[in-house]
Structures are given as structure tokens and as C-alpha cells.
N, CA, C and O of each residue as an XYZ file, in Angstrom:
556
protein
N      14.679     24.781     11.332
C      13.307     24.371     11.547
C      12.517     24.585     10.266
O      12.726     25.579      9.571
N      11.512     23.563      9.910
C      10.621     24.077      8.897
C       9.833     24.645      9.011
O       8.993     24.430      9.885
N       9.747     25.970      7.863
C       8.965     26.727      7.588
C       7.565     26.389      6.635
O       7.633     25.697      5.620
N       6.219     27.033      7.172
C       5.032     26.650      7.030
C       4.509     27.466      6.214
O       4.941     28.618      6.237
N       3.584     27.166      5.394
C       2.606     27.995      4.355
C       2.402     28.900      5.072
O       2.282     28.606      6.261
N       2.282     30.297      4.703
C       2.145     31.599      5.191
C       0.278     31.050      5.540
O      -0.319     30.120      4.997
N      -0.400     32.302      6.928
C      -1.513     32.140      7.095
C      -2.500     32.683      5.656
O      -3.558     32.241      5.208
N      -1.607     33.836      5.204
C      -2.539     34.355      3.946
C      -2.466     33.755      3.159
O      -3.245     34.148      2.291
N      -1.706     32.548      2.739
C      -1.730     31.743      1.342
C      -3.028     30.814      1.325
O      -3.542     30.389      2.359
N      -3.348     30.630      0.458
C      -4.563     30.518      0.081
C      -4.740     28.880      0.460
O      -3.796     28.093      0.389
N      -6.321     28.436      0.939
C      -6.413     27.318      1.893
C      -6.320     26.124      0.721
O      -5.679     25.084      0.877
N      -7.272     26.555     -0.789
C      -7.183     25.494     -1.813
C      -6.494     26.190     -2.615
O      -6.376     27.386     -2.885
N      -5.843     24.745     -3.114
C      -4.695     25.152     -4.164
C      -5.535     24.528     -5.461
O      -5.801     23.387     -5.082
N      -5.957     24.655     -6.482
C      -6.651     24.403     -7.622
C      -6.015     24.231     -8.953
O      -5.258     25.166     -9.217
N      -6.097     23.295     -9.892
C      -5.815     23.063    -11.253
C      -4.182     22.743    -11.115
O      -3.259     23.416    -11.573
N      -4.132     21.851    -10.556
C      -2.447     21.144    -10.518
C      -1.815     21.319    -12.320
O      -2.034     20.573    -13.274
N      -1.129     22.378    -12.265
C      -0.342     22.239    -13.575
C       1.061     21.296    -13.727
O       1.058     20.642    -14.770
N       1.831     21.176    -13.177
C       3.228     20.974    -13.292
C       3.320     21.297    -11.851
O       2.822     21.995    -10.968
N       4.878     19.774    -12.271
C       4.963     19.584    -10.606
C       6.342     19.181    -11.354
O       6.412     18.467    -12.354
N       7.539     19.847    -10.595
C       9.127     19.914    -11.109
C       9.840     19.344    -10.107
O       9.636     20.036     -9.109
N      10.794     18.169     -9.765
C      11.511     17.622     -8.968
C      12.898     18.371     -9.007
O      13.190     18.890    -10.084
N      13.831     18.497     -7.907
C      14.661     19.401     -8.364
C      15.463     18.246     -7.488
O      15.155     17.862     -6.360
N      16.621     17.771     -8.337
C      17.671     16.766     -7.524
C      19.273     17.193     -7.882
O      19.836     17.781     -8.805
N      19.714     16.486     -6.481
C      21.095     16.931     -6.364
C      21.857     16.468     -8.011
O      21.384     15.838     -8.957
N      23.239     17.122     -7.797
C      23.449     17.644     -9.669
C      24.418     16.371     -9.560
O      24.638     16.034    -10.724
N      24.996     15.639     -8.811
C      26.029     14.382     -8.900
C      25.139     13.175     -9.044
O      25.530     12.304     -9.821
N      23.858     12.973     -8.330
C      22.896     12.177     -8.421
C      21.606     12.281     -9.328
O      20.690     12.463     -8.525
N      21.217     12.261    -10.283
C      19.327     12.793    -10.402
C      18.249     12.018    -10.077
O      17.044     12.140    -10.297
N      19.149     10.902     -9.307
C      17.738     10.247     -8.120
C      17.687     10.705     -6.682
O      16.744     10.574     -5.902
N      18.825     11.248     -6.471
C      18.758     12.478     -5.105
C      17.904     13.480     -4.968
O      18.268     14.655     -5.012
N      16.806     13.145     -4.807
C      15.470     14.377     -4.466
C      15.633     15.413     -3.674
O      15.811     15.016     -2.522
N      15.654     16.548     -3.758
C      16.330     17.362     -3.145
C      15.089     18.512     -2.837
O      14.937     19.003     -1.719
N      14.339     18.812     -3.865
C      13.149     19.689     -3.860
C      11.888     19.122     -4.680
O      12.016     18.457     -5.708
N      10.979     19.376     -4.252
C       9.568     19.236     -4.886
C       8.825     20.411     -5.120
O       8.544     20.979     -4.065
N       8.289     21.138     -6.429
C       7.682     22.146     -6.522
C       6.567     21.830     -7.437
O       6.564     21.318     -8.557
N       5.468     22.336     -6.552
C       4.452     22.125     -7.720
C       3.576     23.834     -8.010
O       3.601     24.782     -7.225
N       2.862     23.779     -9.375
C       2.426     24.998     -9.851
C       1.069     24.710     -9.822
O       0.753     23.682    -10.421
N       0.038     25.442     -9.198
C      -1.137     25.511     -8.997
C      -1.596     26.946     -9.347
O      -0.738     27.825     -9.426
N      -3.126     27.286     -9.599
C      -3.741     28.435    -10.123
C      -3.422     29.620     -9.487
O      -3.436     30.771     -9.925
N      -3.082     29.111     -8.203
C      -3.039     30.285     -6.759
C      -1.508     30.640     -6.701
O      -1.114     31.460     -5.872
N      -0.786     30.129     -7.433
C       0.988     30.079     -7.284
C       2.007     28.843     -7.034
O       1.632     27.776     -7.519
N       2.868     28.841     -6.553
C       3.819     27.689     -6.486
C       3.978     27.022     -4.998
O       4.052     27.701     -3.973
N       4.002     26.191     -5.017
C       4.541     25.522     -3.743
C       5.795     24.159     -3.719
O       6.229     23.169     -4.308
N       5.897     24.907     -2.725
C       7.645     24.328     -2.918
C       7.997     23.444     -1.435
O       7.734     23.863     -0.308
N       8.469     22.497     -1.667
C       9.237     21.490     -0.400
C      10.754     21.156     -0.776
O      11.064     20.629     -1.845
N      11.463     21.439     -0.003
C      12.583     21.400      0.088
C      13.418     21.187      1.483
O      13.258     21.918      2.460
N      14.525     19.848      1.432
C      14.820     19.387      2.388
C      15.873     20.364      3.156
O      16.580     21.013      2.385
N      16.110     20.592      4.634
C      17.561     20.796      5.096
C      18.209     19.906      5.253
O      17.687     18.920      5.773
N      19.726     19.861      4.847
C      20.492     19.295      4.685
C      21.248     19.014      6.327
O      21.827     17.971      6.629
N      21.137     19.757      6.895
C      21.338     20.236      8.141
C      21.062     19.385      9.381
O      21.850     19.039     10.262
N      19.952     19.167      9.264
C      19.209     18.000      9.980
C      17.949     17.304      9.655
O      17.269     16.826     10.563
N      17.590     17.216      8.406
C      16.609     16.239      7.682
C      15.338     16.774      8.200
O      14.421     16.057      8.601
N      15.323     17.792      8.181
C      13.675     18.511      8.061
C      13.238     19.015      6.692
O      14.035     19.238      5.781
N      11.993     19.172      6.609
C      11.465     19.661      5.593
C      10.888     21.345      5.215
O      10.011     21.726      5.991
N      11.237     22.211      4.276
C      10.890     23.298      4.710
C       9.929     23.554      3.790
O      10.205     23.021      2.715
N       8.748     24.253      3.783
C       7.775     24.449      2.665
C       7.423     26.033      2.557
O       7.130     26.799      3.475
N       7.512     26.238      1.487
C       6.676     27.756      1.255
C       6.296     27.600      0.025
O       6.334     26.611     -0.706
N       5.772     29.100     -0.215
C       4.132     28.927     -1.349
C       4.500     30.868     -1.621
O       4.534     31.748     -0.761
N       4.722     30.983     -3.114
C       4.778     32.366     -3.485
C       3.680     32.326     -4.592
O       3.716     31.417     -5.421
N       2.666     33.316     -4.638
C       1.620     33.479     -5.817
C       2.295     33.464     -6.910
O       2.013     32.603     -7.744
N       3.394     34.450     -7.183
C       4.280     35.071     -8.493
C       5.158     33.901     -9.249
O       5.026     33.632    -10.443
N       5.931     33.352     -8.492
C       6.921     32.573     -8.626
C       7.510     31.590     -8.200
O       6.849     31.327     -7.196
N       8.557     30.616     -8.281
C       8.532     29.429     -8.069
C       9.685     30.391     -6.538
O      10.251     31.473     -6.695
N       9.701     29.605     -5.327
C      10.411     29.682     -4.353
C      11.643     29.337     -4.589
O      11.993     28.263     -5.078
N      12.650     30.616     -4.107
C      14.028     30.211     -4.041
C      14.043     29.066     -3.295
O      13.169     28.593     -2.569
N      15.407     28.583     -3.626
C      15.773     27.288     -3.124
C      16.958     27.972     -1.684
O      17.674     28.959     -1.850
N      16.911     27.388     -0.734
C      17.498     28.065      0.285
C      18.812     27.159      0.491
O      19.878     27.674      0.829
N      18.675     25.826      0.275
C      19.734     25.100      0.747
C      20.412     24.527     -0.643
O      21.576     24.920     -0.724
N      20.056     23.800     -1.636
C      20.478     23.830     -2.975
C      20.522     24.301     -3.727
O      20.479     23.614     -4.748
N      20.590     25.176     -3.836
C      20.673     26.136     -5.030
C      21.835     26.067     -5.996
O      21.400     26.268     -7.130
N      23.043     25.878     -5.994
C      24.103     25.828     -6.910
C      24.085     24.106     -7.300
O      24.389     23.707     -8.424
N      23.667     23.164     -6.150
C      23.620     22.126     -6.259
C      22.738     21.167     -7.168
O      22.986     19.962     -7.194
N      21.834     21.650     -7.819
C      20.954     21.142     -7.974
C      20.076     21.294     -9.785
O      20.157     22.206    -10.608
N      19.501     20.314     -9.821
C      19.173     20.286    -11.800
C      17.762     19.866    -11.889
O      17.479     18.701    -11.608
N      16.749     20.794    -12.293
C      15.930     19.771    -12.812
C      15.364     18.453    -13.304
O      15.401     18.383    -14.533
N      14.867     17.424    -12.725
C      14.510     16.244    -13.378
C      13.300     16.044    -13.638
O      12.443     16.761    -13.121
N      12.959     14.993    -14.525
C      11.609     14.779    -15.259
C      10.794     14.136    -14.179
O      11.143     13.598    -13.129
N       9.552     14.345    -14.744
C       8.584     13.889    -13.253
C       7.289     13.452    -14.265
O       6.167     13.438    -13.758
N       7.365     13.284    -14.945
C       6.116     12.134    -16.271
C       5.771     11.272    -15.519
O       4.630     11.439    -15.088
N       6.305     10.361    -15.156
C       6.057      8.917    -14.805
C       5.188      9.003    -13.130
O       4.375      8.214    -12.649
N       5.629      9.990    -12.692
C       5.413     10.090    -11.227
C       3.767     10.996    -11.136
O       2.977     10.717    -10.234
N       3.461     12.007    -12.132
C       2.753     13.016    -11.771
C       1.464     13.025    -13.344
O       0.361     13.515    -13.101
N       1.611     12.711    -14.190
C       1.089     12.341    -15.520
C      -0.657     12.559    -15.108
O      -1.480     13.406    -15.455
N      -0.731     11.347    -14.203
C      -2.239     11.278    -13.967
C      -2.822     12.359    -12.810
O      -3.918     12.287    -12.253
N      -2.024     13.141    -12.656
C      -2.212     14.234    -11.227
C      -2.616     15.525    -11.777
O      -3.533     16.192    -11.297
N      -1.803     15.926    -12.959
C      -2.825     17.176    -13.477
C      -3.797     17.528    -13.686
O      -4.358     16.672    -14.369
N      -4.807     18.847    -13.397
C      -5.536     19.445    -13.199
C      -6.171     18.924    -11.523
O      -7.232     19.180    -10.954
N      -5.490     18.458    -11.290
C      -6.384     18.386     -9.430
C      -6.324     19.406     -8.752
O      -5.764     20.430     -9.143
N      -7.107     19.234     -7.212
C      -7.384     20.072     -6.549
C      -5.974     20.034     -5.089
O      -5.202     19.081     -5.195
N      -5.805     20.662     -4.300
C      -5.235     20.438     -2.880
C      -6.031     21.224     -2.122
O      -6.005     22.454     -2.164
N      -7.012     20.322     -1.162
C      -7.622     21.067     -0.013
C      -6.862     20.629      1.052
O      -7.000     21.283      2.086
N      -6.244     19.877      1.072
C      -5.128     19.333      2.365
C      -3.433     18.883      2.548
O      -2.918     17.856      2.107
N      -2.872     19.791      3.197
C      -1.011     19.715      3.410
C      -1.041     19.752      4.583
O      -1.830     20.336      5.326
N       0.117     18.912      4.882
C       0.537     18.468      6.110
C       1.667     18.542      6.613
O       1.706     17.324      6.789
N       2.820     18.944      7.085
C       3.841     19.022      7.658
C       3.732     18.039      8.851
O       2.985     18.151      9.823
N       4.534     17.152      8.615
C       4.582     15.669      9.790
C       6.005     15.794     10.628
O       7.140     16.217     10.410
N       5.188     15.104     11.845
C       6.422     15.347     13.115
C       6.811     13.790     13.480
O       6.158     12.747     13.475
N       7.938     14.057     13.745
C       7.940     12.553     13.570
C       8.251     12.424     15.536
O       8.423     13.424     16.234
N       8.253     10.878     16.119
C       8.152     10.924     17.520
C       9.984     11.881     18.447
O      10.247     12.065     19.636
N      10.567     12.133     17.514
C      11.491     12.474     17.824
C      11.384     14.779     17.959
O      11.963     15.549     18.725
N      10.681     14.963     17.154
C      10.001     16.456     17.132
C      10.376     17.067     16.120
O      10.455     18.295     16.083
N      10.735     16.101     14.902
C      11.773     16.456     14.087
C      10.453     16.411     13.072
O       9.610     15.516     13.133
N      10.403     17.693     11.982
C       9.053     17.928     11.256
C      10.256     17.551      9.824
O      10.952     18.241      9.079
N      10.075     16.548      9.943
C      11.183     15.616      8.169
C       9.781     14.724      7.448
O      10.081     13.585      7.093
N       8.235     15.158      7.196
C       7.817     14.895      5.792
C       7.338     15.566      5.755
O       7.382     16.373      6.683
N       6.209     15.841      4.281
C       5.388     16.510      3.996
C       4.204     15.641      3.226
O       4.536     14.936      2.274
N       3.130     15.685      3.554
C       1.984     15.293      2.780
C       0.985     16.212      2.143
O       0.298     17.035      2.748
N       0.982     15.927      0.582
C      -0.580     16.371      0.155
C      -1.583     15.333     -0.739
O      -1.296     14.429     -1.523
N      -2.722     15.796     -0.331
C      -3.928     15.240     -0.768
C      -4.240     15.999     -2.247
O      -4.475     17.206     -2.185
N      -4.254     15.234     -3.801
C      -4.970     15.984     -4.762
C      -6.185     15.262     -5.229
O      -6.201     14.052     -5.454
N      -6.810     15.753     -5.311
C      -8.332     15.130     -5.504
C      -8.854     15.976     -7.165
O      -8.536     17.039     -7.699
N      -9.675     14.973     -7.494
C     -11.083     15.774     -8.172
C     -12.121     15.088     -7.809
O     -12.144     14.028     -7.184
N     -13.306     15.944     -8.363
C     -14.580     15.163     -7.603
C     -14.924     13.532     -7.597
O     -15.891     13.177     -6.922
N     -14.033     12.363     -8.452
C     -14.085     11.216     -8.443
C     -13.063     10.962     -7.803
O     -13.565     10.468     -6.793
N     -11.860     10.933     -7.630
C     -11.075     10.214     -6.940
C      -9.881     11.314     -6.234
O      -9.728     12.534     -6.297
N      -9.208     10.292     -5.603
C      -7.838     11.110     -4.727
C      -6.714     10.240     -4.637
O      -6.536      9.023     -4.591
N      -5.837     11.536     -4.626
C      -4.296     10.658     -4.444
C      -3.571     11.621     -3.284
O      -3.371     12.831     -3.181
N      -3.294     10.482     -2.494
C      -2.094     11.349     -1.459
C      -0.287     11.244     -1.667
O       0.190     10.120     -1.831
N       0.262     11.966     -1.656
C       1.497     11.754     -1.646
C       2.083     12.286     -0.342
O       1.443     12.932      0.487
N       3.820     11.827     -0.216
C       4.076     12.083      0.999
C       5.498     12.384      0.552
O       5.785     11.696     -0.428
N       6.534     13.226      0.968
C       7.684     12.993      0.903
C       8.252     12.865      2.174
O       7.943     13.561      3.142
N       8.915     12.153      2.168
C       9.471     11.695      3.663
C      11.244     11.834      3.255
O      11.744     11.401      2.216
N      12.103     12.660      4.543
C      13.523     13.560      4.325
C      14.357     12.058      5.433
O      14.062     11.582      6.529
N      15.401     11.769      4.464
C      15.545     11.093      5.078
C      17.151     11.087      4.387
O      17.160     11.127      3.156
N      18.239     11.051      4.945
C      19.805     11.624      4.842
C      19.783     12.425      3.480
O      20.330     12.057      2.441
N      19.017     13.649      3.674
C      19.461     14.716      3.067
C      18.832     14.212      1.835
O      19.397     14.270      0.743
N      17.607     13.697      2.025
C      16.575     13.386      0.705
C      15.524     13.449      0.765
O      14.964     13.340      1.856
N      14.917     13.626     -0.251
C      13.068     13.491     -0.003
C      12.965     11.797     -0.706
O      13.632     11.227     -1.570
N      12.022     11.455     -0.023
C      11.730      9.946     -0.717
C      10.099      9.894     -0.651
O       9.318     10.061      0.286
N       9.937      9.639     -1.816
C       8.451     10.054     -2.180
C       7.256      8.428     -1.921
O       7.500      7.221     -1.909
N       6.585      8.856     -1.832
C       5.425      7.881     -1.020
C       4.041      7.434     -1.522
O       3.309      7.531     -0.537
N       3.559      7.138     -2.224
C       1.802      6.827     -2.104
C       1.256      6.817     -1.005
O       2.212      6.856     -0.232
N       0.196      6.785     -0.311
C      -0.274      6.882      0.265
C      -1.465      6.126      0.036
O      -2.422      6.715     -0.469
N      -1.585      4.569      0.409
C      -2.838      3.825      0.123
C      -4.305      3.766      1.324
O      -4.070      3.570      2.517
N      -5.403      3.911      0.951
C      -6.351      4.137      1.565
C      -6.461      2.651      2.788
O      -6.190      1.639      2.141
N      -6.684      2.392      3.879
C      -6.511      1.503      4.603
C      -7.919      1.126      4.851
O      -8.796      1.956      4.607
N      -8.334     -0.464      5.479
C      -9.486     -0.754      5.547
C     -10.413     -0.123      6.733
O      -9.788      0.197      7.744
N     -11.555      0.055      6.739
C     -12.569      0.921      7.307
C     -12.132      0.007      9.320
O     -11.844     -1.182      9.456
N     -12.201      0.688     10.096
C     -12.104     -0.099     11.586
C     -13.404     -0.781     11.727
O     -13.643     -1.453     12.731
């Protein structure tokens, strides 16, 4: 089952530094983990392999062990994906259920006071597959 931001971790996450993709070591388009570094500490998404859920935690100190890849897995570059995202804010994460009860994405909102971007990773055979999130027209 996925695990949720602790209640004491802090509600805004502030000054998006670096955000590190961590993919399987036979593939490096196999998304395997998402970690990003904020003022308040690290936050980390990482898939089970197990049954395509998503697990998230958040350590002030340090980047979160990896629970399910760990020997498996290599750093990849994330320029192209995250470039225009540094220094934002996160007032909003989401852990998504899907109609089956199965909690396999994760969404966050980074903002600054002019604009916002949502992303989503969605776990899908033992992957994260990453998302935009476009604003839809008013009802």
C-alpha cells in the first residue's frame, strides 16, 4: 500500500531546487522514482513493483531510501522536463485512487505568484509515466 507524507511534514514545500528521476538501470526511460528537493527537505515518489501503486515520503535531512529499487536503478537527467520549474512553490499533493482502490498516481501543483504547473505521475506496469496537467475550460 502507499505510504503518505507524514502529518508533521510540512504543508508548503518552497523554492523547488532539483528534481532527480531515478530509472530502471537496463532501461533509462523506465521511470522508476521521482525525487524532488525543496527548502523544507526531499520528497520522493516511488513505484511498487508489486502491484503498481505509488509510495511517497518526505525526509527534511535527506533524499528517501529507495525501498523497491535500490540496486536497480541510475540516475537520469531531468533538464528538459523540469528547467522552467525551479524555484516554485508546492501548496498541493495528491495521492490518486483510481476506481479499482488501487492509489497508482501522484499529483503536484508548483506555482509562483504568476503562474502554475501541475504534474502527475501515473504507475502503470511497474512505471511512473509522467503527465502535464492542462487547465480545462470554465463549466
Amino acid at each position: 500500500m502507499a505510504h503518505y507524507l507524514p502529518s508533521s511534514g510540512p504543508s508548503v514545500l518552497t523554492d523547488l531546487a532539483e528534481v532527480m528521476h531515478l530509472a530502471y538501470t537496463n532501461d533509462p526511460s523506465w521511470l522508476v522514482s521521482v525525487q524532488f528537493r525543496f527548502d523544507e527537505g526531499y520528497l520522493q515518489v516511488e513505484i511498487d513493483p508489486d502491484d503498481d501503486t505509488v509510495e511517497v515520503s518526505f525526509d527534511p535531512r535527506q533524499r528517501p531510501p529507495l525501498r523497491h529499487w535500490v540496486s536497480d536503478s541510475v540516475p537520469t537527467p531531468t533538464d528538459q522536463h523540469y528547467a522552467g520549474l525551479l524555484g516554485m512553490t508546492s501548496d498541493w499533493r495528491w495521492v490518486l485512487r483510481n476506481q479499482q482502490g488501487y492509489e497508482d498516481a501522484f499529483q503536484i501543483e508548483l506555482s509562483t505568484p504568476s503562474s502554475t504547473t501541475t504534474l502527475q505521475y501515473l504507475a502503470m506496469a511497474s512505471r511512473l509515466h509522467l503527465r502535464h496537467v492542462n487547465d480545462g475550460p470554465n463549466p
